[in-house]
N, C-alpha and C positions, 0 to 999 in steps of 0.2 A: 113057436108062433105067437105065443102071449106076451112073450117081450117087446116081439115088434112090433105089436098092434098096443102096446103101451109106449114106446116110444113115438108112434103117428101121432099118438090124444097130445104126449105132451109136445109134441112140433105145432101141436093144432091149436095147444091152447097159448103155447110162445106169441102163435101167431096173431091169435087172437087178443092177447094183453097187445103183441105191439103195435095192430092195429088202431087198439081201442087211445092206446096212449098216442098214437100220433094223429088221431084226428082231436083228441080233448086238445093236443098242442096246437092244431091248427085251430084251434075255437078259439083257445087262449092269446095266440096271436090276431086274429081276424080282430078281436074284441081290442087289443092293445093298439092295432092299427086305425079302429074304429076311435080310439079315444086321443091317440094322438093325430088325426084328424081334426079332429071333433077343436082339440085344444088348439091349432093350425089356424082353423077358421073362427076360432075367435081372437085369435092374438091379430087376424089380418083385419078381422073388422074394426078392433080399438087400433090399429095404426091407421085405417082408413079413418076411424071418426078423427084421431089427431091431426090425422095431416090434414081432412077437414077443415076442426078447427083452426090449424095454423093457418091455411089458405086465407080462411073467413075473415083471423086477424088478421095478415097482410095486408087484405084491400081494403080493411076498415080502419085499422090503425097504424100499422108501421110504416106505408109508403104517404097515410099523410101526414105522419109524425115525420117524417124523411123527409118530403118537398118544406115542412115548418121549419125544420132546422138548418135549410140554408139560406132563410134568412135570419131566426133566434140561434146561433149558437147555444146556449142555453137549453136547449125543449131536448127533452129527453125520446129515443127513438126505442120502442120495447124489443125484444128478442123474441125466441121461440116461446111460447106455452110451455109446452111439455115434450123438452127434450130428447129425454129418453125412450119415448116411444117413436119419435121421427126416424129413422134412419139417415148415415151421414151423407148417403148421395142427396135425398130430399132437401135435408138441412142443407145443404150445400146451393140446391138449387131456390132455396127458399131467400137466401143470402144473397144468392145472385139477381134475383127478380129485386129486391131491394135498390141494388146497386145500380141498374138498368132503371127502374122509374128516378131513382133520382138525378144521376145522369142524363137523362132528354129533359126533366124539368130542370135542367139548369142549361140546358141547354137552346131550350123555349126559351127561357126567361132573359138570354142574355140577346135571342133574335131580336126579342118584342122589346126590349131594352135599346138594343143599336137603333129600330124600328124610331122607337117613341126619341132619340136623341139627333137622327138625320133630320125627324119632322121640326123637333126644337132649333136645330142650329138654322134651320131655313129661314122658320118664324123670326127666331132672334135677331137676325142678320136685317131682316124687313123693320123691324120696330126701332133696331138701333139706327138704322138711317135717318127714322122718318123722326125721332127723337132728337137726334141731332142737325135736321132741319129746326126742329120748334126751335131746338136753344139759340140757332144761328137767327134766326125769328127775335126770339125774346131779345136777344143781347140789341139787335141793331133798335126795338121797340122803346128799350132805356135809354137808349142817346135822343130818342123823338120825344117820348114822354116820359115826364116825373113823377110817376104813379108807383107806390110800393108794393102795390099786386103786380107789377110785373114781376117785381122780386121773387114774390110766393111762386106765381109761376112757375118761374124758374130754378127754385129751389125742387119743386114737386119734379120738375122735368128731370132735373136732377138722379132725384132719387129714384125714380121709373127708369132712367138710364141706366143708372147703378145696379138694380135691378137685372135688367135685360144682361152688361155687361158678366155680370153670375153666371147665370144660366148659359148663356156662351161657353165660358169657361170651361162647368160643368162638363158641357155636351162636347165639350174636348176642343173649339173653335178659336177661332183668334181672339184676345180682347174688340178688338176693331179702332184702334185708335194708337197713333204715333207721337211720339216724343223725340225732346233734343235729349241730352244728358241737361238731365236736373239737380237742385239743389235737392239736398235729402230733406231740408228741413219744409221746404217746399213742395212735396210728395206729402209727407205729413200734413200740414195745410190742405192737400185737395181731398184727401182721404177724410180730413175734419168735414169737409164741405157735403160730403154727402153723406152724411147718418144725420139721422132725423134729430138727437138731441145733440146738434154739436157745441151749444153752447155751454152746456157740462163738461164737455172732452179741456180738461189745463194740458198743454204740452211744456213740458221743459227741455230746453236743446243743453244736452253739457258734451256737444262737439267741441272736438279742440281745433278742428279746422273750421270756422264757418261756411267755408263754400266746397265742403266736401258734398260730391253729389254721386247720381249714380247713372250708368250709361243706361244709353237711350234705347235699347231693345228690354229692358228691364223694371222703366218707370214707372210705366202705367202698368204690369204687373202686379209691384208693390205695393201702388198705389190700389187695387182692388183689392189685396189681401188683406192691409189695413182694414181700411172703411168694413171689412168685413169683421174686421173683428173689434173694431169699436163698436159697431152696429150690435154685435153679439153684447159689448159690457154693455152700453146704452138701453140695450131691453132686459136685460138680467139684472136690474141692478132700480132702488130705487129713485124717482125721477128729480129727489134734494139732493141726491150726493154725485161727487165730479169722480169723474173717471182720467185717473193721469196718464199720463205718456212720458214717458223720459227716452230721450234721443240721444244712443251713447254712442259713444267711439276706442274702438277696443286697438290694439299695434297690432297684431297679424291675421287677427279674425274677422275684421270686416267691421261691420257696424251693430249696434242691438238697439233695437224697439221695442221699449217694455209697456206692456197697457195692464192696470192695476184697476179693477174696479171696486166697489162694496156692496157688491148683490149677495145673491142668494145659494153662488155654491155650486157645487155638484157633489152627487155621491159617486162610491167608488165606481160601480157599473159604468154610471155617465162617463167618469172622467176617463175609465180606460176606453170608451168607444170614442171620445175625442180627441187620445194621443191618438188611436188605429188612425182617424180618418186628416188630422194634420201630418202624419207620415210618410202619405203621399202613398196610398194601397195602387194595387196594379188595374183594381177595376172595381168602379164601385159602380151597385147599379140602382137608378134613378127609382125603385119599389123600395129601396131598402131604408131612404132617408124620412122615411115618414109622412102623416098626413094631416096636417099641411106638409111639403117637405122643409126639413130643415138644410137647409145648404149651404151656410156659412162654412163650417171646419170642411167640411169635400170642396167647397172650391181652394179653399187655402191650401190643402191638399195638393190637388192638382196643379198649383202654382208652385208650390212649391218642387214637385217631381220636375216640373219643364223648365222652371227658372233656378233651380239648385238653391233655392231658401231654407231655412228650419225654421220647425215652428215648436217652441214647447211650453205647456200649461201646466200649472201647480195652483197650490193654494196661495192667495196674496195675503200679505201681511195687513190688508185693510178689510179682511172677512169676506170678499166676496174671492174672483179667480186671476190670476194671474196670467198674461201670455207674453210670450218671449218671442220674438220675429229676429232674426238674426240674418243677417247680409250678406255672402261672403266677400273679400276681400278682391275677388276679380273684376266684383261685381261696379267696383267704386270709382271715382275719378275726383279730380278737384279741377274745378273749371277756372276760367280764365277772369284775372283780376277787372277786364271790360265786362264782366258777365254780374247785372246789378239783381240783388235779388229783394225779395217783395218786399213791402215796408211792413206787413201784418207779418213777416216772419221773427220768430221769438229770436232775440239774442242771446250768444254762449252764456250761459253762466258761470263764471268764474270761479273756480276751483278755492282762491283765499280772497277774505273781501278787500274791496278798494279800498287804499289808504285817505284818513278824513283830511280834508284842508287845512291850513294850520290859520289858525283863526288870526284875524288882522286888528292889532290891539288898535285904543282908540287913541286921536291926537294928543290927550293931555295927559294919559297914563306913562307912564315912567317905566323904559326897558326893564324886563323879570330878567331875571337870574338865573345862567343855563343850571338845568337840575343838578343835583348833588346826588356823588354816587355814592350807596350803603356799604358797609361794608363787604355784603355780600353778593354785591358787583350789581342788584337789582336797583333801578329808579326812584329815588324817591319824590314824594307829591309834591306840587310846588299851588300854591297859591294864586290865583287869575284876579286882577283888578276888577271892579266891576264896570262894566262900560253902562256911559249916560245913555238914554234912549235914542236919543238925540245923533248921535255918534255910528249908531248901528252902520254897516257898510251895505252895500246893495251887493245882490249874490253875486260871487265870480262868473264867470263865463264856463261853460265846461271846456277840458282842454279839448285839441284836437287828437281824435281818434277813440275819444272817449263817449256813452254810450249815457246820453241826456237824459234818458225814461227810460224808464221798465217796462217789460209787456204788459204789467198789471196797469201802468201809468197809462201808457196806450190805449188797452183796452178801456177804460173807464172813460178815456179825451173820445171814443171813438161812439160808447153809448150815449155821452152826455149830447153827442152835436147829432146820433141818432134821434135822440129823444125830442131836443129845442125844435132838428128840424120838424117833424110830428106833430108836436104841440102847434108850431104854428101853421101846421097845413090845418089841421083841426080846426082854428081860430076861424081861417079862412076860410069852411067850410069845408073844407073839399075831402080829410076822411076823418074818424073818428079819433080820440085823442087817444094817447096808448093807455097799459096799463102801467100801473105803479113800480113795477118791476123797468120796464125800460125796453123791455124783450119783442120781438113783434111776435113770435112764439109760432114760428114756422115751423117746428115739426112738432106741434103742441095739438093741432087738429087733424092730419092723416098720418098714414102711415106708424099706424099702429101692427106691423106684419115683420116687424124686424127682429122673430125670433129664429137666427141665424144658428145656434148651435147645431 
């Protein structure tokens, strides 16, 4: 009986250890579950304060860093804070919110854009009538009276039409004005006509055709893109130094209009946003050209995507910038030998110079002696009589088809009978005598806005 009342105690005390050990193990787990808990709810609360914070920065910073940078390329757009605690669906959705604000702000922007460009082409349309009233105005006002403010007038009108004409553009509209097929070098001329310093703009025509022109759905085009970018070297550039033009002609590429000025440059930045916007982009919008806008290179642009022009700028060889306007060659025609064109347009200049006259010896001088050739097949000098004074011959005639004056000759025949007339309306009282330069200096007091880039 004693064994098995010794075998119960040890069943009792088995039972007893494995009691005792499977509740220390239940404590020891409770307490493991209690800590890994414990550690759960804080690891939840730093991803809730992260994603917090990342929230916090999204609305503060990256979606206005994001509406900044479609219009600064440039402007840097921040990421997540801290990564690693975000989880990837957050992150993901954090990504997405990004891409959604900036998506309807571009999409806003380009409403309020069409918005603001329907309202302009309406305006524009109204001002360029009423514009081209005045000038209809002005012009018949010159036939009536000999007053040189009609002139100014009508240079200002001018250039307020020039003006409107842009913004049209711009806003994607017609120019509003029709042409025959014109003289190219005559495009050039009206393009001179309207920039406020056009008396600085020298053009040189080295056409080989002189009455190559360009057809008439194209003229007045060209004619805007110029002026816009004379207007561009005229304000970039200081108001002593001339701004040239050379009017070339190429065999299968059309024609080139080169405008050189000696301004002031661009840096790289500038000049790679005015290749972008001479390239003709697919939509540029009216917030992005600046304040004031600048709108020369966008409208050039835009003439050029509708009219198949190129336009390209570098650096000029005279310090300031360079632009290249190029034509194509469908674009061109050569008009009809009845078709006269302006007497202020520049003539070709000739590729080798004109041969001199061969001087007319005098009555009592004694035939010279054809020159003697050297040995080395070159000319050699031959000695000229001297002619009495008396003797001089009176100038030839020029031949026929030959080209009596220079534009430079011109233009100075054109200031002098400027100036005499002036001087004596002055005399007569009637306006003030000019200045010493000769200039009436029409775009010397407005239109000081001609910063086109």
């Amino acid at each position: 009986m004693a064994w098995i009342v010794a075998v119960i105690a040890v069943i009792a005390a088995v039972a007893a250890t494995a009691r005792s050990y499977r509740a220390e193990r239940s404590e020891q787990l409770a307490v493991a579950h209690a800590e890994l808990a414990e550690r759960q709810a804080k690891a939840a609360e730093a991803r809730t304060a992260a994603l917090v914070d990342e929230i916090r920065q999204l609305a503060r910073k990256r979606i206005p860093a994001a509406a900044l940078a479609l219009s600064h390329p440039s402007a840097q757009v921040p990421g997540l804070r801290e990564a690693a605690e975000v989880d990837g669906g957050a992150a993901r959705l954090l990504t997405e919110a990004v891409q959604a604000a900036r998506t309807a702000v571009m999409e806003e922007r380009q409403r309020v854009d069409a918005a603001a460009r329907a309202a302009m082409r309406g305006t524009s349309a109204k001002i360029q009538s009423l514009l081209n009233q005045s000038q209809q105005l002005l012009h018949e006002l010159q036939h009536e009276y000999d007053d040189p403010r009609i002139l100014q007038l009508d240079f200002r009108n001018e250039l307020a039409l020039r003006r409107t004409q842009s913004t049209a553009v711009l806003c994607d509209a017609w120019p509003g004005l029709a042409r025959q097929n014109s003289p190219l070098v005559e495009i050039v001329l009206g393009a001179q006509s309207r920039v406020a310093g056009y008396e600085r703009i020298k053009v040189a025509n080295h056409l080989r055709d002189e009455r190559l022109g360009l057809v008439a759905r194209a003229a007045e085009p060209l004619a805007i893109a110029l002026a816009e970018l004379l207007a561009n070297a005229t304000a970039y550039s200081h108001p002593d130094t001339d701004v040239q033009v050379t009017v070339q002609q190429s065999g299968g590429r059309g024609a080139f209009l080169v405008v050189d000025d000696a301004g002031i440059g661009m840096d790289d930045d500038a000049l790679d946003r005015a290749r972008a916007l001479l390239a003709g982009p697919a939509e540029v919008l009216l917030t992005e050209l600046g304040d004031p806008p600048q709108t020369g290179f966008a409208v050039v642009g835009r003439l050029v995507v509708q009219y198949g022009f190129h336009c390209h700028i570098e650096a000029s060889p005279f310090g300031g910038m360079r632009t290249i306007l190029r034509v194509p060659a469908h674009l061109l025609t050569v008009l009809e030998e009845d078709h006269s064109l302006s007497a202020l347009a520049p003539a070709p200049v000739s590729a080798t110079p004109a041969p001199e006259r061969p001087a007319v010896p005098a009555p009592s001088a004694r035939p010279e002696p054809a020159p003697v050739e050297a040995p080395t097949g070159l000319p050699t000098r031959r000695r000229r009589a001297p002619r009495p004074a008396a003797a001089t011959p009176a100038p030839a005639a020029p031949a026929a088809g030959q080209v009596s004056r220079t534009p430079e000759q011109a233009e100075s025949s054109w200031a002098a009978l400027q100036q005499g007339t002036l001087i004596g309306r002055s005399v007569a009282g009637r306006v003030p005598a000019p200045d010493a330069d000769g200039h009436d200096h029409l775009g010397d007091q407005d239109d000081q806005g001609d910063d086109e880039k």
